[in-house]
C-alpha positions as CSV (number, residue, x, y, z in Angstrom):
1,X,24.1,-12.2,23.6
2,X,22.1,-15.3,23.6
3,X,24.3,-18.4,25.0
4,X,23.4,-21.9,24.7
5,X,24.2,-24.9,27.0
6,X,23.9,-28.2,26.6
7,X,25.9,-28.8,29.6
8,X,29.0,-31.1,30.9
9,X,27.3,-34.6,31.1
10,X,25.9,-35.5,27.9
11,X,25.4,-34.2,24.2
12,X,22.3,-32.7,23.0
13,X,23.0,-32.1,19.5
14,X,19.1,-31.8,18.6
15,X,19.0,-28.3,20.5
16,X,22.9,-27.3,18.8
17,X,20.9,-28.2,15.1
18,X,18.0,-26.5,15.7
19,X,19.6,-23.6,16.9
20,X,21.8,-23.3,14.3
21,X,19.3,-23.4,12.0
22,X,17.2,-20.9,13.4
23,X,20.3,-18.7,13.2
24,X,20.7,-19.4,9.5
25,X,16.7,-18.3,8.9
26,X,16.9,-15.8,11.3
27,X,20.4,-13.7,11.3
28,X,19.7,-12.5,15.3
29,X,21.3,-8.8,15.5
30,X,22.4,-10.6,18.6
31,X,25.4,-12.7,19.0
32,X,24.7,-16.0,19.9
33,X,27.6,-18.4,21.6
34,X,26.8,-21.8,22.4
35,X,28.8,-24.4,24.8
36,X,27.9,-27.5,22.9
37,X,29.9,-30.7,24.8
38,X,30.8,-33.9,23.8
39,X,28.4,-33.5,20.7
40,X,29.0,-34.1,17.1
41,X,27.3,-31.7,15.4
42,X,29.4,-28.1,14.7
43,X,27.1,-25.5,14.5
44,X,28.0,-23.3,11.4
45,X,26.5,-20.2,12.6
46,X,27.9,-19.2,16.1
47,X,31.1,-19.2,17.8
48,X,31.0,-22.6,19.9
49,X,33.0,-24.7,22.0
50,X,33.0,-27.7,24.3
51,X,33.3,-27.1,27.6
52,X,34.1,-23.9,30.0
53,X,35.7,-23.8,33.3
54,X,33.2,-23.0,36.1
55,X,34.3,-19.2,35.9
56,X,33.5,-18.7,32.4
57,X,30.8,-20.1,32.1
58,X,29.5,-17.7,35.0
59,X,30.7,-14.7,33.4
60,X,29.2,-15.6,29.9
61,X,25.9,-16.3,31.6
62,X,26.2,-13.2,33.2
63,X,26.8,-11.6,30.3
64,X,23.7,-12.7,29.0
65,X,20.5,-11.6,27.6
66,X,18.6,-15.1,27.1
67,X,19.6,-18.7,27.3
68,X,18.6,-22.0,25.8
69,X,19.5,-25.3,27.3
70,X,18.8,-28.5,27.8
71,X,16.3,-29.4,31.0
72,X,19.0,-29.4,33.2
73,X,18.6,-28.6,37.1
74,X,22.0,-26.7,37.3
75,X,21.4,-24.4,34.1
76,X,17.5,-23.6,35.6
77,X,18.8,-22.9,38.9
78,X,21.7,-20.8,37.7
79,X,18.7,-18.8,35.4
80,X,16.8,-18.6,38.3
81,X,19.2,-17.2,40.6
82,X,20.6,-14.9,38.2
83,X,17.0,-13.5,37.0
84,X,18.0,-14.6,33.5
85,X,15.3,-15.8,30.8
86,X,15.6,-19.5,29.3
87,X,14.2,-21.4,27.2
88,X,14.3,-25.2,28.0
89,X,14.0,-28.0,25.6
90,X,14.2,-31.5,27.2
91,X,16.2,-34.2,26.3
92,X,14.0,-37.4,25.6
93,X,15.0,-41.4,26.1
94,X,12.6,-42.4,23.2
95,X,15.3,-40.5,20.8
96,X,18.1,-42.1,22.4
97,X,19.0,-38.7,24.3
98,X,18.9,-39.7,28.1
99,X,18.1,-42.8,30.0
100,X,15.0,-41.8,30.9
101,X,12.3,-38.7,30.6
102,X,13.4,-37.3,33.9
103,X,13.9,-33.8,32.1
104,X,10.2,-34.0,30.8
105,X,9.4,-34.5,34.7
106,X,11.5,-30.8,35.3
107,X,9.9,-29.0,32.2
108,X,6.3,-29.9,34.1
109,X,7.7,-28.3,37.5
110,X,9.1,-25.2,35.9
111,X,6.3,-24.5,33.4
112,X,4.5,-21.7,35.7
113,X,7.6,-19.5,36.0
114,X,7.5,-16.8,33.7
115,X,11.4,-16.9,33.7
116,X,11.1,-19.8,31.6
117,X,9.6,-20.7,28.4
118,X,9.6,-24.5,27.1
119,X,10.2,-25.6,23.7
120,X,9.0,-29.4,23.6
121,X,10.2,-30.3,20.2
122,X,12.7,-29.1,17.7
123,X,9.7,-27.4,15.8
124,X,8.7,-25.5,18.4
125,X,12.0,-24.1,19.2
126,X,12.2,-21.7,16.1
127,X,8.6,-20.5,17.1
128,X,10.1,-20.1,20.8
129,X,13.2,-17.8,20.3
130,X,11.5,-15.5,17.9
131,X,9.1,-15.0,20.4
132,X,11.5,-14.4,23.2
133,X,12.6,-11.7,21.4
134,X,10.5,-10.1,20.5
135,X,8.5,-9.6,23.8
136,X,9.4,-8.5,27.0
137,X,10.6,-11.8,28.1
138,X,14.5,-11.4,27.2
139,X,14.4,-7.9,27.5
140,X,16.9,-6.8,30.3
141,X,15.7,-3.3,30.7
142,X,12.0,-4.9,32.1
143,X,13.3,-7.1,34.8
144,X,11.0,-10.2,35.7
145,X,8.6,-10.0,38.2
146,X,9.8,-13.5,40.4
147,X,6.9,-12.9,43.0
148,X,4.7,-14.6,40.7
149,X,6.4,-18.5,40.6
150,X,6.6,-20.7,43.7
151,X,7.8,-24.0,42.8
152,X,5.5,-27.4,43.9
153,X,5.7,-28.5,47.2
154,X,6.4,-31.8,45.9
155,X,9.9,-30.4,44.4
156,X,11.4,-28.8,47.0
157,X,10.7,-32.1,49.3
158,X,12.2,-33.8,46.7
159,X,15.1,-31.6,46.3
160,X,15.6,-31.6,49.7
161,X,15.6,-35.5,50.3
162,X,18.1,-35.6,47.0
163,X,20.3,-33.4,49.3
164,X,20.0,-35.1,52.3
């Protein structure tokens, strides 16, 4: 299954689109479910809905072979924790998405893991997931090699001060 998230805080209805459209060119053999928030946009081609409880969402991630999502820390930890492949696509304050380009700031921190695969614009995202899977990338019978990413310096202080 591929599972897409855009999250509890805000709607990303760029990444729903795109996705659904790559499903219509595409017809995956896998099933693709997507949690798609307060957005407008109904994507025509998967099962969908608006929010999950906590559990759920655990389970269906779990459950899954890749995931696309927005550029947000809680999705990219939970990928990286659960050795899960994603593709990211960051929300961008020039198209009225977020406040401000902090998830453009997380896509350049998480760009050398191998786990994870930006797309930077809706074209690119078509181009992404076809190539996700068909490599090795989302393929659950190679597990990822996690010895090779070590996150900045600079982002774990950072993280850290956010905590403290």
């Amino acid at each position: 299954m591929i599972f897409v998230t855009v999250g509890s805080l805000d709607p990303f209805d760029r990444l729903i689109k795109g996705v659904d459209q790559w499903i219509a060119e595409t017809s995956p053999k896998e099933k693709v479910f997507a949690q798609i928030g307060t957005g407008s946009y109904a994507p025509a081609n998967c099962e969908a809905v608006r929010f999950l409880t906590p559990g759920r969402y655990r389970e269906i991630f779990q459950e899954s072979r890749l995931i696309v999502s927005h550029a947000g820390m809680g999705t990219i930890i939970t990928a990286l924790e659960l050795l899960k492949p994603i593709i990211i696509m960051p929300k961008r304050a020039n198209l009225g998405e977020q406040r401000n380009d902090h998830q453009l700031a997380t896509v350049r921190h998480f760009r050398r893991s191998q786990q994870i695969i930006v797309a930077e614009t809706d074209e690119d995202l078509s181009k992404v997931l076809n190539q996700s899977l068909s490599s090795t990338f989302a393929d659950k019978h190679n597990p990822l090699d996690t010895t090779n990413y070590q996150p900045a310096p600079s982002l774990i202080q950072f993280i850290r001060e956010f905590v403290s």
